[in-house]
C-alpha positions as CSV (number, residue, x, y, z in Angstrom):
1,X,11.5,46.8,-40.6
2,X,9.7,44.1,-42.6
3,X,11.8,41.8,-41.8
4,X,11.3,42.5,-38.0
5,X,7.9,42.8,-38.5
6,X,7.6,39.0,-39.6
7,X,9.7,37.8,-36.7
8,X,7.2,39.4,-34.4
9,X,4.6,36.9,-34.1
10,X,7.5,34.0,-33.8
11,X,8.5,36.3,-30.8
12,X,5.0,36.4,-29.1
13,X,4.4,32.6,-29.2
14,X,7.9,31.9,-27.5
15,X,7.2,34.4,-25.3
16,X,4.2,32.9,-24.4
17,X,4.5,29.3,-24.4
18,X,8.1,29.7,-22.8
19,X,10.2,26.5,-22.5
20,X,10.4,24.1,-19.9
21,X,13.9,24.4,-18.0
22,X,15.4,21.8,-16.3
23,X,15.9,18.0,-16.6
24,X,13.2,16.1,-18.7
25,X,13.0,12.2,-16.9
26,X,14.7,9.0,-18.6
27,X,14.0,6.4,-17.0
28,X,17.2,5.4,-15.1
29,X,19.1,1.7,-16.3
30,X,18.3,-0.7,-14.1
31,X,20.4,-4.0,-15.7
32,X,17.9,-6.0,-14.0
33,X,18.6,-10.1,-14.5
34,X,17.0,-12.3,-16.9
35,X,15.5,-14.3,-14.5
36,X,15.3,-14.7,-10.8
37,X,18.1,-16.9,-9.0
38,X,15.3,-20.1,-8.6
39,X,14.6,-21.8,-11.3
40,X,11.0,-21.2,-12.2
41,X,8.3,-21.3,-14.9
42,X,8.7,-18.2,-17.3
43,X,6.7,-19.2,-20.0
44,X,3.4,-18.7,-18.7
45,X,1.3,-15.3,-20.6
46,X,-0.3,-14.5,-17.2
47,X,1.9,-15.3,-13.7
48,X,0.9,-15.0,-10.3
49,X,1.4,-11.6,-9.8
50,X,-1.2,-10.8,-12.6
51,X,-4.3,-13.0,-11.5
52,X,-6.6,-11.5,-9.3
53,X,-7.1,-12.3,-5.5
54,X,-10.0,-14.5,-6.0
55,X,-9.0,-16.4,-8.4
56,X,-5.5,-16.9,-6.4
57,X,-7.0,-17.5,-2.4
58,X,-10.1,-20.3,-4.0
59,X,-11.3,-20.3,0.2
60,X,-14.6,-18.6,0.1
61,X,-14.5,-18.2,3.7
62,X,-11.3,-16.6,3.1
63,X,-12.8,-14.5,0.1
64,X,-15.5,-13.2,2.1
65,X,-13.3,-11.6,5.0
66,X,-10.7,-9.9,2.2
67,X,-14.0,-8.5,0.9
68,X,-15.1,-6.6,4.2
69,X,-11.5,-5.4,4.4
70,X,-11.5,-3.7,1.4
71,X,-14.6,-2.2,1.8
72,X,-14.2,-1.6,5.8
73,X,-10.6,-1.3,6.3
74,X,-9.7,1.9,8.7
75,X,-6.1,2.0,7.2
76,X,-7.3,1.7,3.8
77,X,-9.8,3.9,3.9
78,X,-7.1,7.0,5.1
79,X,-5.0,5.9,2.0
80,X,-8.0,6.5,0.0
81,X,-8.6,10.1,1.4
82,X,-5.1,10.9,0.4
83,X,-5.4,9.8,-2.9
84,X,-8.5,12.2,-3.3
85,X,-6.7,15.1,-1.9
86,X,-3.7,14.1,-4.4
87,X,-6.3,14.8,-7.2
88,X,-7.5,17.8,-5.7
89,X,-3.8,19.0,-5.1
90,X,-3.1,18.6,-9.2
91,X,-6.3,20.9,-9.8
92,X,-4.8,24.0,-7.7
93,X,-1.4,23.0,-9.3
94,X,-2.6,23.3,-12.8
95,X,-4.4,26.4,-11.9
96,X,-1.1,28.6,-12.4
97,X,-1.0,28.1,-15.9
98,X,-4.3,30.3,-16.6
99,X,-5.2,33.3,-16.2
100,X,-7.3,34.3,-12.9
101,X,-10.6,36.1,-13.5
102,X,-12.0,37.9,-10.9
103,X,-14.9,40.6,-10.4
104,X,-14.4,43.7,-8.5
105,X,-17.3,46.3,-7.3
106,X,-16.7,48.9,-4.7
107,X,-18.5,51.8,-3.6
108,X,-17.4,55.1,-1.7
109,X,-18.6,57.9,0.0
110,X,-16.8,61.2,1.3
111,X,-16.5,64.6,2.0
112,X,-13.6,66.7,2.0
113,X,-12.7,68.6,4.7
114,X,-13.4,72.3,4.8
115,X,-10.1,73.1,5.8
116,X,-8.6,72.5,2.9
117,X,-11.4,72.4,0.1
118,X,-13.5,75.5,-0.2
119,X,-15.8,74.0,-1.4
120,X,-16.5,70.8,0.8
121,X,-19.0,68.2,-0.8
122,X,-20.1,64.7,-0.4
123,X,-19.0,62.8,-3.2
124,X,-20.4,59.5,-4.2
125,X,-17.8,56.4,-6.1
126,X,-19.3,53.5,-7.5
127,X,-16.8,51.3,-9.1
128,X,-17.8,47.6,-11.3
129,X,-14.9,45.9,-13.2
130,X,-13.5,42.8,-14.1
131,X,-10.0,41.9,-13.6
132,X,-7.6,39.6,-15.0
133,X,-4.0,38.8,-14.1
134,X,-1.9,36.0,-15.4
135,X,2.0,35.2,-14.7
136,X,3.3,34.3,-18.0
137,X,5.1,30.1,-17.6
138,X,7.9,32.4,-19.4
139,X,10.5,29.0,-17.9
140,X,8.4,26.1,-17.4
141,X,8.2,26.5,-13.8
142,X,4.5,26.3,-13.5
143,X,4.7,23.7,-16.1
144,X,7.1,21.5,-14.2
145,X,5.2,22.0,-11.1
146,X,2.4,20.8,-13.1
147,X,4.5,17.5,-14.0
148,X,5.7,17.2,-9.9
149,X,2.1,17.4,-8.7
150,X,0.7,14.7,-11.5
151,X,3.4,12.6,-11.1
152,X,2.7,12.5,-7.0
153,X,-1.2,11.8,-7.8
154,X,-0.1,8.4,-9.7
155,X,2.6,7.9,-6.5
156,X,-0.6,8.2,-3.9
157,X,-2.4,6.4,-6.6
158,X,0.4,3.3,-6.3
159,X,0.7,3.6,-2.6
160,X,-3.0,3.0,-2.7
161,X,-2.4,-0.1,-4.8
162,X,0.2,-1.3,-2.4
163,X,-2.1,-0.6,0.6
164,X,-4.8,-3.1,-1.3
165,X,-1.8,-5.0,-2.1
166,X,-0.7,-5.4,1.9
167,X,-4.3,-5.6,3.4
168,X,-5.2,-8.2,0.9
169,X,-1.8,-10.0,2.5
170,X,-2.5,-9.6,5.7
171,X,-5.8,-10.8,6.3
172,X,-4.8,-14.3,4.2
173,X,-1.6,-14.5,6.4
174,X,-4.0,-13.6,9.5
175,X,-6.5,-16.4,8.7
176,X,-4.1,-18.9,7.6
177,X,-2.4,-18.3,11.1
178,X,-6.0,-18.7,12.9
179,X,-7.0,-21.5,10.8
180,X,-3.3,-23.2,12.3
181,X,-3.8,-22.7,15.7
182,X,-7.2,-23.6,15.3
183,X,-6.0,-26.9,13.8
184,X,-3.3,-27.0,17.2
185,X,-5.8,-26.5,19.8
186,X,-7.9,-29.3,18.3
187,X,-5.1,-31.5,18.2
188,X,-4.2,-30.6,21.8
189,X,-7.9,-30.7,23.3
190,X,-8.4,-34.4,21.5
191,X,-5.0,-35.4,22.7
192,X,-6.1,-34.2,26.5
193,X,-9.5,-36.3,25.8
194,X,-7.5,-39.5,24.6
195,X,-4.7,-39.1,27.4
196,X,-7.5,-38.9,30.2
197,X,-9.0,-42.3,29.0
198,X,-5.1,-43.8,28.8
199,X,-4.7,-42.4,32.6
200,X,-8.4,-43.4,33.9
201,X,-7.4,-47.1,32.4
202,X,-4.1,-47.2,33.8
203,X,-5.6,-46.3,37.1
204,X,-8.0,-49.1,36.6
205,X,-5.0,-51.8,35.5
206,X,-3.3,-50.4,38.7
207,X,-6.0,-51.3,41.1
208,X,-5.9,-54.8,39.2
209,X,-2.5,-55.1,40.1
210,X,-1.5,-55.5,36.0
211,X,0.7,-52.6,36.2
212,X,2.9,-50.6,39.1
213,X,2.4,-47.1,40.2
214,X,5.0,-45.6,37.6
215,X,3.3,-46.5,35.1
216,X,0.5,-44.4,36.3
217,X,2.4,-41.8,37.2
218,X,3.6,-41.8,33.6
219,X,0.3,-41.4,32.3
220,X,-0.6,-38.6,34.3
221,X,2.6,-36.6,33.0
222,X,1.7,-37.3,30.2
223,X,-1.7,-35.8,30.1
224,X,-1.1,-33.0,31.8
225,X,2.1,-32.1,29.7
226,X,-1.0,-32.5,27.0
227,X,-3.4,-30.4,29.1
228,X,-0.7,-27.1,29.8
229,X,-1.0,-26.6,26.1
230,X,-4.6,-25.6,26.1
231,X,-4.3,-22.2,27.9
232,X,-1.8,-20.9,25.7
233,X,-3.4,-22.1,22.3
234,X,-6.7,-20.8,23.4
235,X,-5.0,-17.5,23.9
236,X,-3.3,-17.2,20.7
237,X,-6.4,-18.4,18.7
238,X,-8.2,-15.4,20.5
239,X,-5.1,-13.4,20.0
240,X,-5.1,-14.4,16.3
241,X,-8.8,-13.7,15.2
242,X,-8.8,-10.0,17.1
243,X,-5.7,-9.4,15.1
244,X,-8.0,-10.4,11.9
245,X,-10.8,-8.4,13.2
246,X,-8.8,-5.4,13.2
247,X,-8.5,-5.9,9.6
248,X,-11.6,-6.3,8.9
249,X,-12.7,-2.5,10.7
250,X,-14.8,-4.8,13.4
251,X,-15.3,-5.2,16.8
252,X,-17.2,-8.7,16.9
253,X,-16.8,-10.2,13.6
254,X,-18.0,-14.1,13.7
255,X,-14.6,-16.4,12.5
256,X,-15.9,-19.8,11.8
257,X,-13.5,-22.5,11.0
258,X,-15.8,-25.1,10.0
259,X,-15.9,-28.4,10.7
260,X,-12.4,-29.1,8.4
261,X,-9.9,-26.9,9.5
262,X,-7.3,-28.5,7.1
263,X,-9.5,-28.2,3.8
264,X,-8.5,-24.6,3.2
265,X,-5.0,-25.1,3.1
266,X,-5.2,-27.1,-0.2
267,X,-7.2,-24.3,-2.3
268,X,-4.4,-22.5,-3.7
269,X,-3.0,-22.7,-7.4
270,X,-1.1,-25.4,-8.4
271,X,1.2,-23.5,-11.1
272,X,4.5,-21.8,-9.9
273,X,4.9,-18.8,-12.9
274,X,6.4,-15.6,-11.3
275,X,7.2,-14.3,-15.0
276,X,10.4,-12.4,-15.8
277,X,12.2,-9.3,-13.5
278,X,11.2,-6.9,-15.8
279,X,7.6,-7.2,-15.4
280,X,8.2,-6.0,-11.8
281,X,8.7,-2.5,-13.0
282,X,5.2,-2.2,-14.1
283,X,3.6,-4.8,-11.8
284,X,4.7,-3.9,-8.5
285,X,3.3,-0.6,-6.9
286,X,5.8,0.2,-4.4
287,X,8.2,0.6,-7.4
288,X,5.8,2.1,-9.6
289,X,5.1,4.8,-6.8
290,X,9.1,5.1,-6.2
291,X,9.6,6.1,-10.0
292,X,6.8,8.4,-9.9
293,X,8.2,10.1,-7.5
294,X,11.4,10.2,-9.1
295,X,9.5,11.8,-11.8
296,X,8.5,14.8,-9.4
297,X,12.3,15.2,-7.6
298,X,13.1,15.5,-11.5
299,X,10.4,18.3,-12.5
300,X,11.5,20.0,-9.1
301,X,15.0,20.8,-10.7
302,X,13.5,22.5,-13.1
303,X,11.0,24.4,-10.5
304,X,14.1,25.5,-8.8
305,X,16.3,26.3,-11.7
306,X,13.4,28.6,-13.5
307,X,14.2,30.8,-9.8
308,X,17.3,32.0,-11.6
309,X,15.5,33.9,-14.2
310,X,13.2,36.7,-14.4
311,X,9.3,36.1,-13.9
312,X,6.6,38.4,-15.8
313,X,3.3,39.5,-14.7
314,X,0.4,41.1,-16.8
315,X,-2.4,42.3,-15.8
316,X,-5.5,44.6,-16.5
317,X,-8.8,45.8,-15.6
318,X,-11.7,47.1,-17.8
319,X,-15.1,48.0,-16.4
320,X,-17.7,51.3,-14.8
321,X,-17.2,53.7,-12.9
322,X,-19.6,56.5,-11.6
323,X,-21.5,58.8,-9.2
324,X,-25.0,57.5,-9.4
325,X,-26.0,53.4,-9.4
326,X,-28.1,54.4,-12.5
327,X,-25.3,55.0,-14.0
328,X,-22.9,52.7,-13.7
329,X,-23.5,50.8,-17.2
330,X,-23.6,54.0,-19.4
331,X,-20.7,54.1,-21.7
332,X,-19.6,57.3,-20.8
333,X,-17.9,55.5,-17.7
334,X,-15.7,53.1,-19.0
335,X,-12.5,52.6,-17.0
336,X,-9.7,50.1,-17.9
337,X,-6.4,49.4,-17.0
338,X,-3.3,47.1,-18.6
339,X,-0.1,46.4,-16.5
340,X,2.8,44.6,-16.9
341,X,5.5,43.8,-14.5
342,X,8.9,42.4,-14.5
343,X,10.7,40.7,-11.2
344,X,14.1,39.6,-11.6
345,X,16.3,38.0,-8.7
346,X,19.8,40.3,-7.6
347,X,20.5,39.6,-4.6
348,X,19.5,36.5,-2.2
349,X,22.4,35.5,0.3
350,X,22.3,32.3,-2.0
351,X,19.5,31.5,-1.3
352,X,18.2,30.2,-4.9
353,X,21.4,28.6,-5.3
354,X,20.9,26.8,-2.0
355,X,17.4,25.8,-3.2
356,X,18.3,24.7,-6.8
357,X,21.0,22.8,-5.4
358,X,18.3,20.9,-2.6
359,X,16.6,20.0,-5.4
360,X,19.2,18.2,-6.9
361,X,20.4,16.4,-4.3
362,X,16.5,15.6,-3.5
363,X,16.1,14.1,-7.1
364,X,19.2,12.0,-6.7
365,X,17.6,10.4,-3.6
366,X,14.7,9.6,-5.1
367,X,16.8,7.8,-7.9
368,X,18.5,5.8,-5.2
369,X,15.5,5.0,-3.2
370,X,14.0,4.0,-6.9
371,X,17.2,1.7,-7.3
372,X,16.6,0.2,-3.7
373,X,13.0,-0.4,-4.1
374,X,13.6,-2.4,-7.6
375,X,16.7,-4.2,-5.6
376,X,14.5,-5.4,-2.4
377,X,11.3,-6.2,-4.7
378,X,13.6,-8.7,-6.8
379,X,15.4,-10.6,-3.9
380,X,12.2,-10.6,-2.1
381,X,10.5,-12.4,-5.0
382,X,13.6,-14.6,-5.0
383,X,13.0,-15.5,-1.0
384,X,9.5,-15.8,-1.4
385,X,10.1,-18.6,-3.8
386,X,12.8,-20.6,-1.6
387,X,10.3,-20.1,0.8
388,X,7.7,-21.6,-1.1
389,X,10.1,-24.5,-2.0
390,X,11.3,-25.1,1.5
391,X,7.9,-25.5,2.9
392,X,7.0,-28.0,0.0
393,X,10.1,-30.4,0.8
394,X,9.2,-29.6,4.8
395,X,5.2,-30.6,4.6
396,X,5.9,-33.8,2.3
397,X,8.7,-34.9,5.1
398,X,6.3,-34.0,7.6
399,X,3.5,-35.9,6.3
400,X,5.4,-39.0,6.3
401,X,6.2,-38.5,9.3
402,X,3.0,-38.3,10.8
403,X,2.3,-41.1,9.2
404,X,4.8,-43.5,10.3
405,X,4.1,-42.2,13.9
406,X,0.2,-43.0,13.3
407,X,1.1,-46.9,12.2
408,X,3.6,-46.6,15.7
409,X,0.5,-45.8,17.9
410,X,-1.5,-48.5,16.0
411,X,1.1,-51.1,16.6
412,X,2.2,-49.9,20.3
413,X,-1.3,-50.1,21.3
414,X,-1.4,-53.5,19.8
415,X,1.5,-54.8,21.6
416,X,0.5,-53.4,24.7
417,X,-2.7,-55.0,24.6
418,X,-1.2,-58.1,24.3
419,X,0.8,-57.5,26.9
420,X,4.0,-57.6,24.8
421,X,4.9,-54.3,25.2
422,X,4.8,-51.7,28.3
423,X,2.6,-48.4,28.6
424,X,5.6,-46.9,28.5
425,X,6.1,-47.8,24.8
426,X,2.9,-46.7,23.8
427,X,2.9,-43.1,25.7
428,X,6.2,-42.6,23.9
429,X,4.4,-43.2,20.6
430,X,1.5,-41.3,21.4
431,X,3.8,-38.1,22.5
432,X,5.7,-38.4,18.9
433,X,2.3,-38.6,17.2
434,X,0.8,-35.6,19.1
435,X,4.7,-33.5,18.0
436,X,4.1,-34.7,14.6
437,X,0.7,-33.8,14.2
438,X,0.9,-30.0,15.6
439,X,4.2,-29.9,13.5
440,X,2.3,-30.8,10.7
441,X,0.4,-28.3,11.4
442,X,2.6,-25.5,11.7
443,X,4.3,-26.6,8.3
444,X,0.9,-26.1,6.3
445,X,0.7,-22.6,7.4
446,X,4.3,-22.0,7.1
447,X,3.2,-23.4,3.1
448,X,0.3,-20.9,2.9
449,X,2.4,-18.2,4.1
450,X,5.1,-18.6,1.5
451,X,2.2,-18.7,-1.1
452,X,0.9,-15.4,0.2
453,X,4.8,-13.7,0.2
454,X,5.3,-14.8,-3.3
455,X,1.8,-13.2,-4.5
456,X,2.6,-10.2,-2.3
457,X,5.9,-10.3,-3.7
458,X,4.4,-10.2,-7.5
459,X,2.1,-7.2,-6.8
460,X,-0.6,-9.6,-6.4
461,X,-4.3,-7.7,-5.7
462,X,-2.6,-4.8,-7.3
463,X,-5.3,-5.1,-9.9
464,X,-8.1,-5.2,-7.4
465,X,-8.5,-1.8,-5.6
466,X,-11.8,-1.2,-3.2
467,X,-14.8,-0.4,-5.5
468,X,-15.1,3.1,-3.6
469,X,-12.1,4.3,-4.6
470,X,-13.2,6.2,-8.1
C-alpha cells in the first residue's frame, strides 16, 4: 500500500498531461543541389532575394506606385483579413486545453397540483452557482489540434508574404510593360511625323519633275504602314496603365512617364548573387507556407488517431440554492456537484478508421505538394536566370544594331541628297531603323522582366509586408 501510495501522484500527472499520439514532424530530405544549373555568384552574404524592394527597383516613380499597392491593394487587403482570422482561429483552437468557467443562476416558481399533493403550495427556487467542466487532453488530441491550427496561422502568414511577394511583382512587371509601349508609341508617332515630311518632299520633288510617281507612292506606304501602328499602341498603353491601376486599388491614378522613358530601365542592381538552393527553404514563402502546412496534415494524424481511444470529462458545480433572494448567500445553502465521465468508441461502421486513414493520406499530400513546391521554386530560379542572361546577350545585339541602322539612315540620306542614291534606299533604311528601335525597345522590357522573375523567384519583398498588417 505504500508503495502504491507513492506511485499515485506519478499517476495523476500522466493522467493529466496525457501524451501526444501520433507522428511528431521531421522535416522531409529534400537532396536539394549545390547550386543552381547557371553558373552564378554564390559568395555574396546578402543575394537578391534578401534585399528589400527599394533598394532592388532604384525608380522612384516606380517606388511610389508599389507603395499605394501595398497599402491600397483590394487583393492584398483580403489576404490580410485571412491572416487575422488565422490568429483568431488559433485562440478558439487553444481554448480546448482549459477548463471552461461559466456562471449559472436560475430561478423557479410552482405549485403542485391538488390532485396529487394534499397539500398544494407555491414553492419558490432560486439557484446561483459556478460551473466548471474540462475534457482532460488524456491523447494529445487537443494538443495536436493546437499544433494544426498554429501551424496554418504561419501558412496564411506566408501566403500573406507571397501575396506582397506577387503584388510587389506585378506592378514592376506592369510598369515596366507601360513604360515599353510608352517608349513604342513615341517611336511610332515620331516616325509618322518624319515619314509625313519625307512624303510632303517627295511630293514636292515630284511636281519638280526630280523623281517619278513611284517613288511617291513609296513614301506614302511607307507612312501609312508607320501611321496603322498608332491605333493599336495607343490602345495597349491605355490597356497597360488600367491593368496598373487595378493594382494600385484606383480608378484614375495619374501614370506619368516623364520626359525619358528609357532612364528607368537602367536603375536596377548591377550584381547577379541568387545565393545557394538551400536558402530557398527559408526564403521563399510559397514553400515556407507548403511545409507549414505539412506541419498541420502531420498533427492531424495524430487528431484522428487519439479517436481510437477513450475521452474523459470532469465536471462540477458548487454554489446557493434557496427559497428567498435574501437568502441565497447564507451558508446553510450550499450546493455542489463533481462528475466525471468516460466515452469510449465500440462501434462506428469504420468510421474512425476511415477518418484516421483520410488523414494519412491527407498528410502524405501535403508532403508531395511540399516536394513540388521546392522542385518548381528551384527550376524557376534556374529560368529566371537564363532569362536574365538571354535578354542581356539580346539588348547588347540589339543596340548595335540600332546603331548600325542609325549611321545607315545618316548615310542613305546623304547619298540621296546628292543624288547618288534613290528614295528607295533611304525608305528602306528608315523602315530597318524604325524595326530596330521598337525592337530595342521590346528587348529592354523583356531585360526588366527577367530582373523582376529572378527577384520574384528569390522571395524578393518577402521581407517587406504592408505596414497594416500587425
Amino acid at each position: 500500500m505504500t508503495h502504491l501510495r507513492l506511485y499515485h501522484p506519478l499517476l495523476l500527472a500522466l493522467i493529466v498531461s496525457g501524451c501526444a499520439l501520433g507522428p511528431d514532424y521531421q522535416r522531409p530530405q529534400l537532396d536539394l543541389p549545390a547550386q543552381y544549373h547557371s553558373d552564378t555568384d554564390t559568395g555574396s552574404d546578402t543575394h537578391l532575394g534578401q534585399q528589400s524592394w527599394r533598394q532592388y527597383y532604384r525608380d522612384p516613380n516606380l517606388q511610389r506606385l508599389i507603395e499605394q499597392a501595398l497599402a491600397q491593394n483590394l487583393d492584398l487587403q483580403t489576404t490580410a483579413s485571412k491572416l487575422r482570422a488565422a490568429r483568431s482561429q488559433v485562440t478558439v483552437t487553444d481554448a480546448a486545453l482549459y477548463p471552461e468557467l461559466s456562471l449559472s443562476a436560475s430561478g423557479e416558481r410552482s405549485l403542485d397540483s391538488g390532485l396529487t399533493s394534499t397539500d398544494p403550495d407555491i414553492e419558490d427556487t432560486l439557484y446561483l452557482a459556478g460551473v466548471v467542466s474540462w475534457e482532460l487532453d488524456l491523447w494529445g488530441a487537443n494538443r495536436r489540434r493546437s499544433q494544426a491550427s498554429y501551424a496554418n496561422l504561419l501558412s496564411s502568414e506566408q501566403q500573406m508574404a507571397l501575396a506582397t511577394v506577387s503584388l510587389i511583382s506585378d506592378v514592376a512587371s506592369r510598369y515596366y510593360q507601360w513604360l515599353d509601349v510608352e517608349q513604342r508609341y513615341r517611336i511610332s508617332a515620331s516616325t509618322v511625323e518624319l515619314r509625313l515630311k519625307e512624303l510632303d518632299l517627295a511630293r514636292l520633288r515630284r511636281a519638280n519633275g526630280v523623281i517619278s510617281g513611284l517613288e511617291v507612292r513609296q513614301a506614302e506606304v511607307e507612312y501609312q504602314s508607320a501611321r496603322v501602328t498608332l491605333p493599336q499602341l495607343d490602345f495597349e498603353r491605355k490597356q497597360t496603365a488600367n491593368q496598373l491601376r487595378i493594382l494600385l486599388g484606383s480608378f484614375d491614378q495619374a501614370l506619368q512617364p516623364g520626359s525619358k522613358v528609357t532612364q528607368p530601365f537602367q536603375r536596377l542592381p548591377d550584381s547577379l548573387s541568387v545565393g545557394v538552393p538551400s536558402s530557398m527553404l527559408t526564403q521563399r514563402p510559397d514553400v515556407q507556407a507548403a511545409e507549414q502546412r505539412l506541419i498541420a496534415a502531420t498533427a492531424n494524424v495524430g487528431v484522428a488517431k487519439t479517436a481510437f481511444f477513450p475521452s474523459f470529462t470532469i465536471s462540477g458545480s458548487y454554489g446557493r440554492e434557496s427559497e428567498q433572494l435574501g437568502d441565497i448567500l447564507d451558508s446553510q445553502g450550499v450546493t455542489w456537484s463533481l462528475l466525471g465521465g468516460l466515452t469510449a468508441p465500440l462501434f462506428n461502421a469504420g468510421r474512425i478508421s476511415a477518418e484516421y486513414d483520410i488523414a494519412k493520406e491527407n498528410a502524405e499530400q501535403a508532403l508531395l505538394a511540399y516536394r513540388s513546391v521546392v522542385l518548381t521554386g528551384y527550376f524557376e530560379v534556374n529560368d529566371a536566370i537564363n532569362g536574365y542572361r538571354r535578354s542581356q546577350l539580346a539588348i547588347a545585339a540589339q543596340e548595335e544594331l540600332v546603331a548600325s541602322s542609325t549611321e545607315y539612315v545618316r548615310l542613305a540620306r546623304l547619298r540621296y541628297t546628292n543624288g547618288v542614291a534613290t528614295s528607295l534606299d533611304l525608305l528602306d533604311a528608315q523602315r530597318q531603323l524604325f524595326s530596330a528601335q521598337l525592337a530595342l525597345s521590346q528587348i529592354k522590357r523583356d531585360r526588366m522582366q527577367s530582373m523582376v522573375n529572378l527577384y520574384r523567384s528569390l522571395g524578393g519583398g518577402a521581407g517587406s509586408p504592408p505596414a497594416d498588417q500587425d
